[in-house]
C-alpha positions, 0 to 999 in steps of 0.5 A, a space after each residue: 500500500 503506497 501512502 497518497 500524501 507521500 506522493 501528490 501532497 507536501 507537508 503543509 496541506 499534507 491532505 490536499 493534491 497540492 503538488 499536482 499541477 495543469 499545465 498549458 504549455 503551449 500558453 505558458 501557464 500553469 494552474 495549481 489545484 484548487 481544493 485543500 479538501 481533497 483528503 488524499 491524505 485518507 488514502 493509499 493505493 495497493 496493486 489490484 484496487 484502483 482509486 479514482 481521485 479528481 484534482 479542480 483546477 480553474 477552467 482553461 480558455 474556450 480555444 484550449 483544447 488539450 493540456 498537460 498534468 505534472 504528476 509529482 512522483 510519477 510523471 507528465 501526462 501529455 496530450 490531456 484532452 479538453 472536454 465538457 461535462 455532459 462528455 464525461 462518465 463521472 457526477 462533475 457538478 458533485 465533484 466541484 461542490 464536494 470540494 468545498 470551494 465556495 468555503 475558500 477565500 481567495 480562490 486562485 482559478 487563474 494561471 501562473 505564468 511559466 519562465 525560464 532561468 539559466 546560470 552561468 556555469 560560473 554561478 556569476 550571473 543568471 538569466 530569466 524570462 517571464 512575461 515577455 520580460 528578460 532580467 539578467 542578475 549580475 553578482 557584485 561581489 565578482 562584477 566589481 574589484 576589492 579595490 577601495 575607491 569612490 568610484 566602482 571599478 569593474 573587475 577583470 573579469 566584468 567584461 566576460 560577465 557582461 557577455 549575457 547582458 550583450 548577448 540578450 540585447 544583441 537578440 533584440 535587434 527591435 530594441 526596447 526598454 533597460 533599466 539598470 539597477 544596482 543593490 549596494 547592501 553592505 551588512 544584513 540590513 544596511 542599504 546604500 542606494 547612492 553606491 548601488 547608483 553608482 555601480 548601475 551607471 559603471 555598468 550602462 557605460 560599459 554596455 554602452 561600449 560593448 553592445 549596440 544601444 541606439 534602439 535602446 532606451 536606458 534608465 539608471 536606479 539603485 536599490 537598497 535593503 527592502 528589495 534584496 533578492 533572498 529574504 532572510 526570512 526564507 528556508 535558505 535565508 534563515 541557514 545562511 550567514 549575514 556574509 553569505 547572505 549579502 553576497 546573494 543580495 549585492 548584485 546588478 539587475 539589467 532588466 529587458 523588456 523588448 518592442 518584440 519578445 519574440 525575438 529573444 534567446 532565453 539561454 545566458 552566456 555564450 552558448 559556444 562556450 565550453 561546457 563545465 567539467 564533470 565532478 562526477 560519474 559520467 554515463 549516457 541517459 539510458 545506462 545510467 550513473 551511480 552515486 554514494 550519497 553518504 550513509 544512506 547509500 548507493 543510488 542510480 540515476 537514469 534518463 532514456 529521453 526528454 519529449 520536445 513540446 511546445 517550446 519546452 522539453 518534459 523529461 523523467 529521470 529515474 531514481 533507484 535503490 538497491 534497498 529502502 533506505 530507511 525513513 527518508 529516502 531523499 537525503 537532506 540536501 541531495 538535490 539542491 543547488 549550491 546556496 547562491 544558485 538555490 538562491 537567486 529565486 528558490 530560496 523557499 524551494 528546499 524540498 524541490 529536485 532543483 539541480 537537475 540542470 540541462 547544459 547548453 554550452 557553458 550555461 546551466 539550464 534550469 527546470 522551468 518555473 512558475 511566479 505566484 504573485 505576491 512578491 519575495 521568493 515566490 518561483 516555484 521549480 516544475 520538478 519533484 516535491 521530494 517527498 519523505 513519504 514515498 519509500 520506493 523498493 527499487 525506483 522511483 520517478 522524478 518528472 521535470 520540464 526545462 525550457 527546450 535547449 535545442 538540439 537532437 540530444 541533450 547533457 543533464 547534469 547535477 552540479 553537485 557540492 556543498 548546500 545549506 542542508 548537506 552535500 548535493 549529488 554529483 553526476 552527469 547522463 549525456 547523450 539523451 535523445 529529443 523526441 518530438 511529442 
């Protein structure tokens, strides 16, 4: 009997399907299931005694007809068809009363939109895209020299971490909008909006050297402690120390917003750069790697392939064990990203498969994410919830979906070393075929 919590609920609604999603990839959205009454926390399902279970999720437009259902644990459903009540078998009106939703305040029925985020293989810099927006990060602690001055001075190594910035401005040959804003914050809560100006306006001058700006039209800003890229108050913030803290929040934001963002790359630095060396094991998808994680054992990770839909890539990577591993087969910290990566927006994701990065070239692709409005670290990574709950005999199944690299074959690499809550997992599967869907 498998325990329905441990695959498809968190802890915190530890009864409801809450890591379940509907997705329209195709539109860029993702719906989050909407009743916290579903109770799934009463049942388990054993071989030969099937369950039905029906997730509510907000309505679809008219025009949608087939959608997508990430199923943690398990994997993603593609191709769901989109029907009308009177086509279906099952009471749907006493489903939807059942859930209780008339009780719940607020009700999010609409969409989140779905984004990218690529970091360099350097952790330097990253890049996202959501809404058509596109927001290169830039670490002050590496953009700028040691050297005491009163100016900001750009490091050696300025001009190579500005290759993301250039790179995105040069795929919009239609120009657009940049704003440039620096994040001066010296201590934990000290902010110094005049030195973060400062640095924007070292940066837009040097922009201005490398990259083609005429259709641009550029603004300079600084910020201060009230707008710090990781809370301390988040999972991670909380573990970290006040430097290591102000590390992640010292940065340069150039934030896009193009005439067509049709036009853009979602990638980061330049993709013919050299991919990063392997720390690890190295297998192709299908033979798979295996790792010792600690005292908890030997596992195997396999992926046979990842499916091409709609602008993003659906894949399924395969965790075995040679043996239950006790009470958690997930160890603390396993399949986490190195603290400044985690950071740049999951720092509340600390339950979440995030290492599992796609290479495309020198830039590590992430899995794709969702934004809940409200501000703070609200992305949420469209991979696995790594349950407690779920004790598998010999595998388990681990679903993702990356924004689509390109390419007939792609590399998925886990970074691998130290994090807030342990020592991640290091390996590299190459040679994965793309299928289209």
């Amino acid at each position: 009997m498998m325990d329905l919590a441990g695959v498809f609920a968190s802890p915190k609604d530890s009864l409801a399907m809450t890591q379940i999603y509907m997705l329209s990839l195709a539109r860029d959205q993702a719906y989050l299931e909407l009743t916290l009454k579903s109770a799934v926390g009463r049942y388990g399902v054993a071989q030969g005694k099937p369950l039905d279970l029906f997730p509510v999720f907000g309505a679809v437009d008219p025009d949608v007809r087939e959608v997508e259902v990430f199923l943690p644990n398990l994997g993603v459903a593609l191709g769901v068809p989109v029907v009308s009540s009177e086509e279906v078998d099952f009471p749907v009106t006493e489903i939807i009363d059942d859930a209780g939703l008339t009780n719940q305040y607020p009700l999010q029925t609409d969409p989140f939109a779905i984004g990218s985020l690529a970091i360099a293989g350097d952790g330097s810099s990253d890049t996202a895209v959501l809404n058509g927006q596109t927001t290169v990060t830039l670490l002050s602690d590496l953009l700028f020299s040691d050297d005491s001055t009163a100016e900001p001075e750009l490091s050696e190594r300025a001009d190579d971490m500005l290759a993301a910035v250039v790179k995105q401005l040069a795929s919009f040959p239609s120009g657009g909008t940049v704003s440039v804003c620096g994040h001066e914050t010296e201590h934990n809560y000290d902010g110094d909006v005049e030195g973060g100006e400062a640095e924007a306006q070292a940066v837009a001058d040097r922009l201005a050297d490398l990259a083609d700006l005429e259709h641009w039209e550029v603004s300079i800003e600084g910020g201060d402690y009230r707008t710090p890229r990781l809370d301390r108050h988040s999972s991670l913030g909380t573990w970290l120390y006040d430097e290591e803290f102000a590390h992640i929040n010292r940065r340069v934001e150039v934030v896009l917003v193009p005439n067509d963002p049709t036009e853009g790359d979602t990638s980061d630095a330049a993709v013919g750069d050299a991919e990063p060396q392997a720390t690890g094991p190295v297998a192709n998808g299908a033979q798979g790697v295996t790792v010792t994680v600690g005292e908890w054992g030997k596992l195997t990770l396999s992926m046979e392939r990842v499916i091409r839909v709609d602008g993003f890539l659906v894949g399924t990577v395969m965790l075995g064990v040679e043996e239950a591993l006790g009470v958690n087969v997930y160890p603390k910290g396993a399949f986490l990203l190195p603290d400044t990566a985690q950071g740049a927006h999951w720092g509340d994701c600390l339950n979440y498969a995030c290492n599992l990065t796609l290479l495309n070239g020198s830039v590590r692709q992430l899995p794709a994410e969702y934004w809940k409005t409200g501000g703070g670290n609200d992305y949420v990574p469209l991979t696995n919830y790594m349950s407690d709950d779920v004790l598998p005999a010999d595998l388990v199944q681990i679903p993702v979906i990356w924004p689509d690299v390109g390419g007939d074959t792609v590399t998925l690499d886990l970074p691998g070393g130290a994090n807030c809550e342990g020592e991640a997992i290091t390996a590299r599967l190459t040679d994965i075929p793309v299928v289209e869907a």
